[in-house]
C-alpha positions as CSV (number, residue, x, y, z in Angstrom):
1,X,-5.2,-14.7,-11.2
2,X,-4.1,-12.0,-13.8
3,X,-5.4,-13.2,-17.4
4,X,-2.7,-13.4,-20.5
5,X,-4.4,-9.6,-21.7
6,X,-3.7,-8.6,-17.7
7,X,-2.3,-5.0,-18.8
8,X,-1.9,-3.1,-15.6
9,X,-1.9,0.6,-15.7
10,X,0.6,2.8,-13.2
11,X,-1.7,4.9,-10.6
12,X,1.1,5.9,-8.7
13,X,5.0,5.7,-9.4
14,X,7.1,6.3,-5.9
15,X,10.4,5.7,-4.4
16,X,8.8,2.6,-2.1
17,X,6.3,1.5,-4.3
18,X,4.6,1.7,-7.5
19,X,0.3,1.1,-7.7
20,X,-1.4,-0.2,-10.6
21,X,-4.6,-1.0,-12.0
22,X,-5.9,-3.5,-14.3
23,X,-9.3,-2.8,-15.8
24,X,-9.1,-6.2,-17.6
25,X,-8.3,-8.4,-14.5
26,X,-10.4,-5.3,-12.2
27,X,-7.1,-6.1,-9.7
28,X,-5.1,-3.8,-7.8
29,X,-1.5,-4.3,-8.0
30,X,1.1,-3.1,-5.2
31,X,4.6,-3.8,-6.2
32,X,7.2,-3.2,-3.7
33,X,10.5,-4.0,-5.1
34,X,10.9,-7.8,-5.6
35,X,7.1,-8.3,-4.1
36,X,4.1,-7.7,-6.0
37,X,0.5,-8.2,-3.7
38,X,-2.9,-8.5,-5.7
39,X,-5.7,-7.2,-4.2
40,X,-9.7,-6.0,-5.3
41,X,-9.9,-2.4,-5.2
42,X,-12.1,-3.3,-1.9
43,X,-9.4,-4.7,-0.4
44,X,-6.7,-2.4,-1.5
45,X,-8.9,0.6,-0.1
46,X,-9.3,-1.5,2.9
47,X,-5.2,-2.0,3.3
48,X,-4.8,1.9,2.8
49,X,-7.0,2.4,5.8
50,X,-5.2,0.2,8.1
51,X,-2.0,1.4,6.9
52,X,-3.0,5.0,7.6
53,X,-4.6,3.7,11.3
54,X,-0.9,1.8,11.9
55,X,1.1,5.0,11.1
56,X,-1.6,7.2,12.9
57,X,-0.7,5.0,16.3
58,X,3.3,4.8,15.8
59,X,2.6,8.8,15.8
60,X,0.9,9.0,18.5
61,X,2.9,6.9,20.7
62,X,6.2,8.7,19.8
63,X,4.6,11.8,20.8
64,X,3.5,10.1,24.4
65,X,7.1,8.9,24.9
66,X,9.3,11.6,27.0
67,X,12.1,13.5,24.7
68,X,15.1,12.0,27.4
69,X,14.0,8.1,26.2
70,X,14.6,8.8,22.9
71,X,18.3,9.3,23.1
């Protein structure tokens, strides 16, 4: 839970998603419009590695799917 001095600091400021970092609360937090995830900075490293797995296999499996089934 983020403490009353929970001051997050902006990592990274994108069109989907903005990452912060709270030294005080030592959280990770991922807001994505209306939602905002908490996470450890284990975690959250964890997350970016299955995100980047997910996207790796969506890739890969609309290269493996024949030009004439994508119209």
């Amino acid at each position: 839970m983020a403490s009353s001095s929970c001051q997050p600091e902006t990592i990274l400021n994108s069109k989907t998603c903005d990452i912060q970092y709270c030294p005080d609360c030592g959280m990770i937090h991922l807001n994505m419009g209306s939602i905002t995830v908490r996470m450890s900075e284990q975690h959250f490293a964890n997350f970016a590695i299955d995100v980047s797995k997910g996207l790796f296999s969506m890739r890969q499996r609309e290269q493996s799917v024949p030009s004439r089934m994508l119209m």
